[in-house]
C-alpha positions, -999 to +999 in steps of 0.1 A: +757+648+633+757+611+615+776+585+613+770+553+587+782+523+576+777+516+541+785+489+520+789+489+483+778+465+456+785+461+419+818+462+393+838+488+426+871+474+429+901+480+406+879+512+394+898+537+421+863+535+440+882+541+471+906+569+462+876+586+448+858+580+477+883+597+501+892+624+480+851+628+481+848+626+515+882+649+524+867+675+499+831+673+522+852+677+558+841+639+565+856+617+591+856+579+584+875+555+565+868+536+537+883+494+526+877+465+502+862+435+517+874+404+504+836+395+489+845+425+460+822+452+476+837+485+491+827+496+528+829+530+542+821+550+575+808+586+567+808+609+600+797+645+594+767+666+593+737+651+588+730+666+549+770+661+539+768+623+548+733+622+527+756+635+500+785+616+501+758+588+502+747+603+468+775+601+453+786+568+460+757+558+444+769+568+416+808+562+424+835+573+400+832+570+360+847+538+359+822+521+386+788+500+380+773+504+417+747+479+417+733+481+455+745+507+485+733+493+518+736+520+547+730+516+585+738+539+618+770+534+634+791+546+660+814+579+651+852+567+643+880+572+665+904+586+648+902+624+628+902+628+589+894+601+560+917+576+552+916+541+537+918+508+554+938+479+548+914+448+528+889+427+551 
């Protein structure tokens, strides 16, 4: 199992990067949560399997068609409390 924190750069607000992020991570059987921050990037906790969270990772690279990721930052962090995906208010 793995669980990261990742934080995402580039045009990924008021694209549906988030919606598209938890139906992505539902769809994969993901735990986590994903939010805005306030500094226009998008953060997200991916807990699962080690080769799901890879691929969620993958994706987000990309993000959905409206999206211009320009950087994904990534480090370990502890698994999330509660069960399922959901979003997060702003922070």
């Amino acid at each position: 199992m793995k669980t990261v924190l990742v934080r995402v750069t580039g045009r990924v607000q008021g694209v549906w990067f988030r919606g598209w992020t938890e139906d992505q991570a539902t769809a994969r059987g993901l735990k986590g949560w994903v939010r805005n921050r306030r500094d226009g990037s998008v953060e997200a906790l991916f807990s699962g399997p080690d080769a799901t969270v890879n691929d969620m990772i993958e994706a987000c690279r990309r993000g959905p068609s409206a999206a211009r990721v320009d950087a994904l930052t990534q480090r370990e962090a502890d698994p999330p409390a509660e069960p399922g995906f959901h979003q997060l208010p702003t922070a």
